[in-house]
BALO-306032 format. One line per 4 residues: number of its first residue (from 1); their letters; for each residue x, y, z of N, C-alpha, C, O. Coordinates in steps of 0.1 Angstrom, whole numbers, plus 5000, padded with zeros to 4 digits. Each point is the difference from the previous one (the first is absolute). Last residue first. Example, Ala and Ser with C-alpha at 12.3 -4.5 7.8 and 13.67 -1.06 7.14 Angstrom:
2	SA	5128,4978,5071,5009,5011,5000,4992,5011,5008,5005,5011,5001; 4998,4932,4998,4991,5012,5000,5009,5012,5000,5010,5000,5007
This chain:
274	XXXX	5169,5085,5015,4986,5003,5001,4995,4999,5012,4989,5003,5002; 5063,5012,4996,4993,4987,5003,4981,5005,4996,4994,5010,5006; 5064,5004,4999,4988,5005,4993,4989,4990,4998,5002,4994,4990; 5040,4997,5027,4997,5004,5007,4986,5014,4995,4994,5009,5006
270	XXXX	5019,4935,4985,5006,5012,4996,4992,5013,5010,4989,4998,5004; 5032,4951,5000,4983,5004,4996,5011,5020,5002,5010,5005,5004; 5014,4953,5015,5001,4996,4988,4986,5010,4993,4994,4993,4992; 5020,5006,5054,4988,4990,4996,5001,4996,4984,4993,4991,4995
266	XXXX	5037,5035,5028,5000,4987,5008,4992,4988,4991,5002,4988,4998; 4998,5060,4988,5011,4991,4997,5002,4988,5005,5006,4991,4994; 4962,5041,5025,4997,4993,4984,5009,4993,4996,4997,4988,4998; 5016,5029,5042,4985,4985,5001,4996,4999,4982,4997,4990,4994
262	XXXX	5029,5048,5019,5011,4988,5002,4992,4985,5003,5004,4989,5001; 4980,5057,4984,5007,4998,4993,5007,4986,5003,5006,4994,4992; 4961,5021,5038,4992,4997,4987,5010,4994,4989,4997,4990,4993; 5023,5034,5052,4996,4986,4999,4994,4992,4992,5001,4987,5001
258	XXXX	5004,5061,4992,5015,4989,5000,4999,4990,4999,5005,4993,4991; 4959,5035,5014,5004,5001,4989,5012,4989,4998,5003,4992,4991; 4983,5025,5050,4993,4986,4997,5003,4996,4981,5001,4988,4995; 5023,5048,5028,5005,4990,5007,4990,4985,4998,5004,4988,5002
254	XXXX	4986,5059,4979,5011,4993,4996,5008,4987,5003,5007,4992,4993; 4954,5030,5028,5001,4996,4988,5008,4995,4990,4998,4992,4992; 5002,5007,5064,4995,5006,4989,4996,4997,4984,4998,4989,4998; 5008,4987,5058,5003,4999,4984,4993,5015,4997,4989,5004,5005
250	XXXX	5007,4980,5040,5011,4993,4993,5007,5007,4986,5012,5001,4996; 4955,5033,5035,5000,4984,4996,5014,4993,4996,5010,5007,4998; 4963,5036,5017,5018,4998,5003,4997,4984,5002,5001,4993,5010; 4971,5039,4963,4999,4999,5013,5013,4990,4996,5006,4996,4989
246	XXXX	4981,5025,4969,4991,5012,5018,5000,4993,5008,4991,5003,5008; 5019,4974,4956,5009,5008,4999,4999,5011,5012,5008,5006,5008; 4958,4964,4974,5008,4995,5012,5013,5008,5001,5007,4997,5010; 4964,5019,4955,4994,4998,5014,5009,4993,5012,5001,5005,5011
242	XXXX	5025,5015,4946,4989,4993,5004,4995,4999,5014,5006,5002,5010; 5013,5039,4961,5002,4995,5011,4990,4986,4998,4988,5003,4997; 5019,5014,4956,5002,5010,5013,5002,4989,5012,5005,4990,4997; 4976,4995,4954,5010,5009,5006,4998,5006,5017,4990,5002,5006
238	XXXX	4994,4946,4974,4996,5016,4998,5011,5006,5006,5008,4995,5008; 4998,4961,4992,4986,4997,4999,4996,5015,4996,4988,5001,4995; 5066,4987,5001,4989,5005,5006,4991,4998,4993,5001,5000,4988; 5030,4969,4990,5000,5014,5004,4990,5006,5008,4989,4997,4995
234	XXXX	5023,4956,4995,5012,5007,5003,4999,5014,4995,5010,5006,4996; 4951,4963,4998,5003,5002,5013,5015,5006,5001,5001,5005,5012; 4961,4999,4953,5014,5004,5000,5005,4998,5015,5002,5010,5007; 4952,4969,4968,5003,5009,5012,5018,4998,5000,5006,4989,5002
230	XXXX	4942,5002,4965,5016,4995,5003,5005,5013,5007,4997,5012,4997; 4954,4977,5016,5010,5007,4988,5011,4996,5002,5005,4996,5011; 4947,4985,5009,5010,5006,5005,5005,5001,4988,4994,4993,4991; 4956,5008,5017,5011,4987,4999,5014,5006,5000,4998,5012,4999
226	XXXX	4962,5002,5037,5005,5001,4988,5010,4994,4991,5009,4994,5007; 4960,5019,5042,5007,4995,4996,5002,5000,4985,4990,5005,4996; 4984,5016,5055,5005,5005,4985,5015,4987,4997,5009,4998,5008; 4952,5016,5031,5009,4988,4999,5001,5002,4980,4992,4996,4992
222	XXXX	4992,5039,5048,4994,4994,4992,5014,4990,4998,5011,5002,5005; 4999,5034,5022,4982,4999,5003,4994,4986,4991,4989,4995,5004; 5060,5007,5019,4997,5011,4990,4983,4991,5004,4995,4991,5007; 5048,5012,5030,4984,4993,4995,4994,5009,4983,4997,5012,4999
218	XXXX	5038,5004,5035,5004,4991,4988,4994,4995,4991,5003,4999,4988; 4990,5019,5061,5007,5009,4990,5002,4999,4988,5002,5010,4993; 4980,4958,5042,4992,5012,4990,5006,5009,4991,4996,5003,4989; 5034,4963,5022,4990,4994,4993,4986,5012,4999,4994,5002,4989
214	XXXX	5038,5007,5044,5010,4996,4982,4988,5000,4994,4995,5011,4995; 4994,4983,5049,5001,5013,4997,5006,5000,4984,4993,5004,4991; 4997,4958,5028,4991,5001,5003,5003,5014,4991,4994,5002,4990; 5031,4961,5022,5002,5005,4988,4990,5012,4999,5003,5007,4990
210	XXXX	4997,4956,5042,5015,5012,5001,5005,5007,4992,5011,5005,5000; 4949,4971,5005,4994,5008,5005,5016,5011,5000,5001,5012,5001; 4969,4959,4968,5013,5002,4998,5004,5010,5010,5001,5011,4995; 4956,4973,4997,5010,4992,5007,5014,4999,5001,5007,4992,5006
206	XXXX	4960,5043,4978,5005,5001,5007,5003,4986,5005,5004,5002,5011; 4985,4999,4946,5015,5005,5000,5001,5004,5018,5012,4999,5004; 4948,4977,4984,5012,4993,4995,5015,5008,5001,5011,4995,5002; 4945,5025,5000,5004,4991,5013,5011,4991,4998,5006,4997,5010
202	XXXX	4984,5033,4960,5004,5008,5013,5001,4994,5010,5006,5003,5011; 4975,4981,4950,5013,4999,4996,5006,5007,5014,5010,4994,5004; 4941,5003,4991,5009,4983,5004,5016,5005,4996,5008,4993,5006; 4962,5042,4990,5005,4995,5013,5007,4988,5000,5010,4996,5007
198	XXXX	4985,5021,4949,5008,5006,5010,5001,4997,5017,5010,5000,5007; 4958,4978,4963,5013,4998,4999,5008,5009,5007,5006,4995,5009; 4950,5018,4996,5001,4986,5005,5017,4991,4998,5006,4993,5009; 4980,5049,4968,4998,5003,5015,5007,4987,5008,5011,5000,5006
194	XXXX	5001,4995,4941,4995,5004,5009,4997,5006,5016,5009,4997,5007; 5035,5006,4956,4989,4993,5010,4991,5009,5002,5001,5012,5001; 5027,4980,4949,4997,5017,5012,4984,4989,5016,4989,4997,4999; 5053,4989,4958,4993,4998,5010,4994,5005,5009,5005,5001,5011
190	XXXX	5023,5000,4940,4998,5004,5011,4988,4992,5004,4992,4994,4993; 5048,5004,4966,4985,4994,5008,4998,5004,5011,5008,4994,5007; 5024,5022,4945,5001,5001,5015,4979,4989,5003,4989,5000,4994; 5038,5017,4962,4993,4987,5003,5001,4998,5016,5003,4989,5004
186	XXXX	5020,5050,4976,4977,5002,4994,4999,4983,5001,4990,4996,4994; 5053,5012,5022,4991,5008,5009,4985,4995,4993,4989,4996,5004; 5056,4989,4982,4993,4988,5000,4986,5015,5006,4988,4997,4996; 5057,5017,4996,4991,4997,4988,4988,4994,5002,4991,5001,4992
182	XXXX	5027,5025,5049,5005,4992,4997,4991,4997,4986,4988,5002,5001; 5020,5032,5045,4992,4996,4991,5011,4995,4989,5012,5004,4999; 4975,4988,5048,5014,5009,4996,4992,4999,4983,4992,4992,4997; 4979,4995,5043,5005,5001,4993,5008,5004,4994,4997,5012,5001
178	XXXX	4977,4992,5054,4995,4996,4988,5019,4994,4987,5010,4997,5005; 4984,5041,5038,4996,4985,4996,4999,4999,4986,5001,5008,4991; 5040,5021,5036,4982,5001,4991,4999,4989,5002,5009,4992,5002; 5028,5042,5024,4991,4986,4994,4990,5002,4993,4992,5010,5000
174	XXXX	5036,5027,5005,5008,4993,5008,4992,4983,5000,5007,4991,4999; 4996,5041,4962,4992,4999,5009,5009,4990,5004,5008,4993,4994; 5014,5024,4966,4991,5009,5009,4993,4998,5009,4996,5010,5003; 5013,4954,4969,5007,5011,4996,4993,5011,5008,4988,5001,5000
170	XXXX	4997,4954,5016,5002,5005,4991,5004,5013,4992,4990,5006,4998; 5013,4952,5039,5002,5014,5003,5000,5006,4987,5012,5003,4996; 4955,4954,5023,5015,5005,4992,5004,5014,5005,4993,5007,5008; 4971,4944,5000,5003,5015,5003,5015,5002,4991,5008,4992,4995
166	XXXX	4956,4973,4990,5002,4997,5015,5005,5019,4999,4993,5009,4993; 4985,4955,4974,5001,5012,5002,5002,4994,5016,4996,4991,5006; 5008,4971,4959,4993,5009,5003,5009,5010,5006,5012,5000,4999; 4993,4962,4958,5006,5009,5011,4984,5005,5007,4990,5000,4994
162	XXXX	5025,4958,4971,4991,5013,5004,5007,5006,5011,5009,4994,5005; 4996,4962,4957,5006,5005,5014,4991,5017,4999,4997,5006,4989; 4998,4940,4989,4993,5011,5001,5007,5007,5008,5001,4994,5011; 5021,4960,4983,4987,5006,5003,5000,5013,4995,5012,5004,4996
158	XXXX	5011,4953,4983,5003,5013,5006,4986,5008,5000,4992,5002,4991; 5022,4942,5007,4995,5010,4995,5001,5016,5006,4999,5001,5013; 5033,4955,4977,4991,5008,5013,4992,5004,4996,5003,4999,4988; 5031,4980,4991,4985,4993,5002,4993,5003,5008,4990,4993,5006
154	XXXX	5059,5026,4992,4990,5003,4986,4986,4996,4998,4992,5006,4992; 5029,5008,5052,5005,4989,4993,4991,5004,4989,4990,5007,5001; 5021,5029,5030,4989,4997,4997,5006,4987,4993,5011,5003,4996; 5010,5040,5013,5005,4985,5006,4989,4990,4996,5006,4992,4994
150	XXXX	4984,5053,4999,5008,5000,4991,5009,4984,5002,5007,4994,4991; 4954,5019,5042,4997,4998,4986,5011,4996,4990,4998,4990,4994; 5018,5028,5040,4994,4989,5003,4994,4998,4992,5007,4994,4991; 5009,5048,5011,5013,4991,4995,4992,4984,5005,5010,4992,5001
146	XXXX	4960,5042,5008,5007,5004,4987,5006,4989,4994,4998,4994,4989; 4995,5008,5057,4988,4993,4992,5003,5000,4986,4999,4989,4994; 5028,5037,5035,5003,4986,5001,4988,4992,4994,5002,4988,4998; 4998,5059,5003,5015,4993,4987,4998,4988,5003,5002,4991,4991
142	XXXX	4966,5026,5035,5000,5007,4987,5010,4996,4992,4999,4997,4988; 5005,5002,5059,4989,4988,4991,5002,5001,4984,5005,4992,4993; 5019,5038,5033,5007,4990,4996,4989,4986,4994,5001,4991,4992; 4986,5052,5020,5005,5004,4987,5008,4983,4998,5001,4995,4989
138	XXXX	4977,5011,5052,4992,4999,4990,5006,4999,4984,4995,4993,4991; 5031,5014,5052,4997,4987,4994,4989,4997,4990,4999,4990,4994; 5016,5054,5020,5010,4991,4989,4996,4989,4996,5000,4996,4989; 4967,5040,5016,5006,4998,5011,5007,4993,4992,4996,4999,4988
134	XXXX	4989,5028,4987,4991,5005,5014,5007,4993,5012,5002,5006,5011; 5008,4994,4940,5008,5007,5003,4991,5006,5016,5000,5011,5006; 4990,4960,4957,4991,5017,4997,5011,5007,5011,5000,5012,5000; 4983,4937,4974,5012,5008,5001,5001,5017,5001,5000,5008,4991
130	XXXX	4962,4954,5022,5000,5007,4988,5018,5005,5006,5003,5002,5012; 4974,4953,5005,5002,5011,5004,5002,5010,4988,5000,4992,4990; 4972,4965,5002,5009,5001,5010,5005,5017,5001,4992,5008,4995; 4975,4947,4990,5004,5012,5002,5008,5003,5006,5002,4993,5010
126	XXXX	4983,4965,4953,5006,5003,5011,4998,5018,5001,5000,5007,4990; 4973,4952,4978,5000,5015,5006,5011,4995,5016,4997,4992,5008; 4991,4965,4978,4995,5008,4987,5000,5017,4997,4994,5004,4990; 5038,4955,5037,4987,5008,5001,4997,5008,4985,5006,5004,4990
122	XXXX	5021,4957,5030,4996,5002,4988,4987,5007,4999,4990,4996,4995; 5039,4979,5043,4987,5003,5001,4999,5008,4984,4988,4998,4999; 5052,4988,5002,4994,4989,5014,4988,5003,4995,4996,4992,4991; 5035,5039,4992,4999,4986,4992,4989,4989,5006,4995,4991,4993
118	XXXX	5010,5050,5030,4999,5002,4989,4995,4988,4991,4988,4997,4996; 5041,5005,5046,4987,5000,5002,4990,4996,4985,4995,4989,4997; 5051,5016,4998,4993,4989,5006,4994,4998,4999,4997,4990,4993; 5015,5051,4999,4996,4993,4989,5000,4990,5002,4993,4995,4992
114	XXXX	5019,5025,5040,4985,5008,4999,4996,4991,4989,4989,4994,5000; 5053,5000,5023,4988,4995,5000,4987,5009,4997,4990,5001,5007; 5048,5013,4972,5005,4985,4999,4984,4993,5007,4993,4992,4994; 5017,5052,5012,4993,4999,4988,4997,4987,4994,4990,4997,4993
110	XXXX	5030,5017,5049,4988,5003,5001,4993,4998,4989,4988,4999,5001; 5060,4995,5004,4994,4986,5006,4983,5007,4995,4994,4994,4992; 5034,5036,4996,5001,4990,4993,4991,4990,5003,4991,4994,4992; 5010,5047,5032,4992,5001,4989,5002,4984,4988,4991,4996,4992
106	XXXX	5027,5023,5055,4998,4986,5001,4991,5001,4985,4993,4990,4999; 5014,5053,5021,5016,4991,5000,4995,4991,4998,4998,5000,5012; 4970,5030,4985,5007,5000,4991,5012,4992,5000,5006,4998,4989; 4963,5001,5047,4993,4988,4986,5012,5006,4990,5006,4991,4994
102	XXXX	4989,5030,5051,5012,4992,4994,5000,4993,4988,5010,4995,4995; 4957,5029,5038,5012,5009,4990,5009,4998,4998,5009,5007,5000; 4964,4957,5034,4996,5015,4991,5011,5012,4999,5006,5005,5009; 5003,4943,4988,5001,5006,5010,4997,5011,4999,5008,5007,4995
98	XXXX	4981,4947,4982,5011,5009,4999,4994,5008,5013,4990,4997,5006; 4984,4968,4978,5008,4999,5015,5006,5009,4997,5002,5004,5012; 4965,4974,4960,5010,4997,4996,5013,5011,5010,5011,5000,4996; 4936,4972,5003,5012,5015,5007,5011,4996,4996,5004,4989,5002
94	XXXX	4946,4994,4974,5015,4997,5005,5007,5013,5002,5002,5010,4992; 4946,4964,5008,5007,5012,4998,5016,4993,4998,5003,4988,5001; 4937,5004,4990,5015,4996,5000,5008,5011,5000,4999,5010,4993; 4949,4992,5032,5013,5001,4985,5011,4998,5004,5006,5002,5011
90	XXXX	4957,4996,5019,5008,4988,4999,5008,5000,4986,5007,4992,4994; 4970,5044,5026,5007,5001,5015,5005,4980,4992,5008,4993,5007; 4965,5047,4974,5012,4990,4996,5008,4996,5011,5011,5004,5003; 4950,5025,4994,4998,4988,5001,5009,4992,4990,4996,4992,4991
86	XXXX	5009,5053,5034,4998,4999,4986,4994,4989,4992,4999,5001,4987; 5011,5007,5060,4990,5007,4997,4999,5006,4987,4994,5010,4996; 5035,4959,5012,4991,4991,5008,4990,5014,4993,4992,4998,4990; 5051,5015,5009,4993,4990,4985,4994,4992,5005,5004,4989,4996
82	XXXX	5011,5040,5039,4999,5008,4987,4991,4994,4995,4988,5002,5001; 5032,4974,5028,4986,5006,5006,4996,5011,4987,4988,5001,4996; 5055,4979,4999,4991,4989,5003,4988,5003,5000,4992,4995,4992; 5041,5038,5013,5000,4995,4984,4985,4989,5000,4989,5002,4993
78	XXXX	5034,5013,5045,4992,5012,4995,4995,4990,4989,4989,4995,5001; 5038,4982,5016,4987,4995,5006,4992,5012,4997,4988,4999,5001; 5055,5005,4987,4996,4989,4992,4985,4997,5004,4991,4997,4992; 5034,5036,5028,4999,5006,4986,4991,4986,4988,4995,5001,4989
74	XXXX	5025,4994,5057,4992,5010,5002,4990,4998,4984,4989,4996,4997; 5052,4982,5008,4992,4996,5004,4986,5007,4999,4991,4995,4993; 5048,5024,4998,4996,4997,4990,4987,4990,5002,4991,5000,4992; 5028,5021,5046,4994,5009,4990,4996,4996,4988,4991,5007,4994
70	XXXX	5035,4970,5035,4986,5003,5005,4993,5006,4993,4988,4997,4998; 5060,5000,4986,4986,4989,5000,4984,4998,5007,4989,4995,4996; 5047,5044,5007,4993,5000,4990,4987,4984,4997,4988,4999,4998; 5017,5018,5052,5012,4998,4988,4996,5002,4987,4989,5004,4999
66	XXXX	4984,5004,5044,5013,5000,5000,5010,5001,4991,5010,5008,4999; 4936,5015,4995,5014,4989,5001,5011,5002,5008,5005,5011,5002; 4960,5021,4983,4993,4993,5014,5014,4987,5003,5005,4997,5011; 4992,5037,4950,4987,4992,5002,5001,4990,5013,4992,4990,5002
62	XXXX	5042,5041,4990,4989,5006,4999,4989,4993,5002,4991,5004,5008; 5047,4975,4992,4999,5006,5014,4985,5006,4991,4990,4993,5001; 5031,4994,4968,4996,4982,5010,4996,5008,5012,4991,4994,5006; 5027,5037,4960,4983,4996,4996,4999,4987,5012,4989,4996,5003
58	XXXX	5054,5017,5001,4986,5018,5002,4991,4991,5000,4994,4995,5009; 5046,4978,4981,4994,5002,5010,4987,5011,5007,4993,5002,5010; 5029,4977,4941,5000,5013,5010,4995,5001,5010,4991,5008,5000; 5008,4957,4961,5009,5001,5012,5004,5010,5008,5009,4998,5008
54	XXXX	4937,4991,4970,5018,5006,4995,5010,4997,5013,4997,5001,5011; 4955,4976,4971,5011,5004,5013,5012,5004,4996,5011,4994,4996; 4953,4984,4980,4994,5012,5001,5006,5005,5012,4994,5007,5007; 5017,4954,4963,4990,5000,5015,4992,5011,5007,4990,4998,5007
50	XXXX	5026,4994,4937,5003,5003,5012,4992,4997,5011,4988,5000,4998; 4999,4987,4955,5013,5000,5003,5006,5002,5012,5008,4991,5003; 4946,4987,4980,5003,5015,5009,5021,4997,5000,5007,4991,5006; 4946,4988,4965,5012,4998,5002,5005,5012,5008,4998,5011,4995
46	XXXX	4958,4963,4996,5001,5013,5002,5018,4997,5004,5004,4992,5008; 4949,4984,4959,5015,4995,5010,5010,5018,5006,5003,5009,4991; 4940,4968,4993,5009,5013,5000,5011,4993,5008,5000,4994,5010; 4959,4981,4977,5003,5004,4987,5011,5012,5000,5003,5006,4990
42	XXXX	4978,4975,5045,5007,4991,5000,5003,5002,4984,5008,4993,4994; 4972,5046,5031,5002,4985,5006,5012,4994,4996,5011,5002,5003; 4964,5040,4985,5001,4992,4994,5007,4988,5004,5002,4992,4991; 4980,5048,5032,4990,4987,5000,5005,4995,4989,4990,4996,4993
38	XXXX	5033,5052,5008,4986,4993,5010,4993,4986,4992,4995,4999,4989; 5038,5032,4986,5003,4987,5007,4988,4998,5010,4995,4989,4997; 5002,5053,4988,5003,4987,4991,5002,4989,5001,4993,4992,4994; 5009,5041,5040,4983,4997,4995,5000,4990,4991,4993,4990,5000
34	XXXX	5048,5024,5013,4989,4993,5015,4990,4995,4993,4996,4989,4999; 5045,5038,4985,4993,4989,4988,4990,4994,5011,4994,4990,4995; 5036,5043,5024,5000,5007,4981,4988,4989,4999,4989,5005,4997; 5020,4990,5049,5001,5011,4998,4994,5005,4986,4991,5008,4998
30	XXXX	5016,4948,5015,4988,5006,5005,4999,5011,4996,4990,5002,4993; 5052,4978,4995,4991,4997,4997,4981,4999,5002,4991,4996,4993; 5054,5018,5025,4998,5007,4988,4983,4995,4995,4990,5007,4998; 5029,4977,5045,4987,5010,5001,5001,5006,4984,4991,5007,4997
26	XXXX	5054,4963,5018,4987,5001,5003,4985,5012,5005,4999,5006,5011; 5045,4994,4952,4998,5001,5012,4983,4994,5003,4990,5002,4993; 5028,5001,4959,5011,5000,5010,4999,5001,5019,5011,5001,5007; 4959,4970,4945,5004,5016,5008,5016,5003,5007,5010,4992,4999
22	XXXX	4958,4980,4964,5010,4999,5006,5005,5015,5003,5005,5010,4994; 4952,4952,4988,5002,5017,5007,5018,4997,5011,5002,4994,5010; 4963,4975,4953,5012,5000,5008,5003,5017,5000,5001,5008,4990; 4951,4960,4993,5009,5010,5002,5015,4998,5011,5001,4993,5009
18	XXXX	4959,4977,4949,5010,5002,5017,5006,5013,4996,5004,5004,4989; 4956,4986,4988,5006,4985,5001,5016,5000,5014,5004,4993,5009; 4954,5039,4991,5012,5008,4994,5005,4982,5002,4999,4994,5011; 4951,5035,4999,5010,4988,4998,5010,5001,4996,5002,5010,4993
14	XXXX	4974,5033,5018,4994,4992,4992,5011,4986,5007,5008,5003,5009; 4990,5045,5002,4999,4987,5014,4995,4988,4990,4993,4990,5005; 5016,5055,4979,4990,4996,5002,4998,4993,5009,4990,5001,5007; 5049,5011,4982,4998,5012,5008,4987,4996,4999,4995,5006,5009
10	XXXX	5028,4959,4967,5004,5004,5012,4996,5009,5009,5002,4997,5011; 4983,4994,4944,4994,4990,5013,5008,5004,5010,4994,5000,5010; 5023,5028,4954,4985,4999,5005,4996,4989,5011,4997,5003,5011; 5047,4994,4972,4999,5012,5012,4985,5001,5001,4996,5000,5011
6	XXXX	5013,4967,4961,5004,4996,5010,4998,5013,5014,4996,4999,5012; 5001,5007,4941,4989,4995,5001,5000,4994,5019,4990,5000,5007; 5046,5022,4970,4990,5012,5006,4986,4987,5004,4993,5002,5010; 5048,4977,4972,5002,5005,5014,4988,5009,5004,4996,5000,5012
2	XX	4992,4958,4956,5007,5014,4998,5004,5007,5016,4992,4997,5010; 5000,4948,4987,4992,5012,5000,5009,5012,5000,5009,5002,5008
């Protein structure tokens, strides 16, 4: 089925022969796609690259922790109660464990199992992060799904790939929601909730109780996805400052730029990627 044909049943809640949503932290996935994903069960595999625990000791204390593992702990049983009040509390998942704002160092292994996954379950539509320069490990989904597909055995069949909307710092604004704008835009699919959906989604994101503040701030209003464009990962997602560039993270741009250049090579896949 055509990629747009696939984005319609998606934002409808129609049937989808299988979806795989590959995020980078636990709650991406409530946050951008909740509604979408709601109640596809055993027809949805959710792949979370990180635990959602940076090695920085701030965030383990903030949210109430000893350690970081407590905190990844934490972050997992958020997770749990989340996709219960999504009624996926029995979708297939796999944590692939990296450590939050690190997915860019381990981009090889991360691509290696995605396409695993991939080959395993033979979804018909994957989503995943849009390359926009909001947080790294998002941007690192974004190449590592990329270069998974491109691992793909030949008797695979290659899914459908889409992006959704999460946040950016777009030329001049310290954030936005939503899109960077991209060829694929006049085929964009939105999802504008109901009364009734918005609450179910609000109850789903406050299970996220150590996330609680980020996530209003972050939260866009509607669930916007799209089929994605060939994407120049070894040059900025847009000019000027990126969003994560505004907080004293691991990595900037140049520094994830690096790591894209030394995992494509790893992987044998090029760093311009549909």
């Amino acid at each position: 089925m055509p990629v747009d044909a696939l984005l319609d049943a998606l934002v409808r809640g129609a049937p989808i022969a299988g979806v795989c949503a590959v995020v980078a932290h636990p709650d991406d996935e409530t946050a951008f796609a909740g509604l979408c994903l709601a109640d596809r069960g055993d027809h949805l595999h959710l792949v979370h690259l990180t635990d959602g625990a940076p090695v920085d000791p701030w965030f383990a204390r903030n949210a109430g922790c000893d350690t970081r593992e407590a905190y990844a702990a934490l972050r997992a049983r958020e997770l749990d109660e989340a996709l219960a009040e999504l009624g996926l509390e029995r979708t297939r998942r796999s944590a692939l464990g990296v450590r939050d704002q690190e997915a860019a160092d381990a981009l090889p292994d991360l691509a290696r199992e995605i396409a695993r996954v991939i080959a395993h379950q033979r979804p018909a539509l994957v989503i995943t992060h849009a390359y926009e320069g909001g947080h790294p490990d998002h941007d690192a989904a974004a190449f590592a799904v990329r270069a998974a597909l491109d691992l793909l055995p030949e008797d695979v069949p290659r899914p459908a790939l889409a992006e959704m909307a999460s946040y950016h710092a777009a030329p001049g604004e310290r954030i936005a929601r939503g899109l960077l704008p991209r060829p694929t835009d006049a085929r964009r699919r939105a999802r504008a909730p109901t009364h009734e959906e918005r609450a179910r989604k609000h109850r789903a994101l406050d299970r996220f109780v150590s996330q609680r503040e980020v996530l209003r701030a972050l939260e866009p209003d509607g669930e916007l996805f799209r089929p994605v464009a060939i994407e120049d990962f070894g040059a900025p997602p847009h000019e000027g400052t990126l969003y994560y560039e505004q907080h004293r993270w691991r990595l900037d741009g140049a520094a994830f730029r690096a790591r894209v250049a030394r995992a494509a090579s790893a992987l044998g896949v090029q760093t311009v990627l549909p």
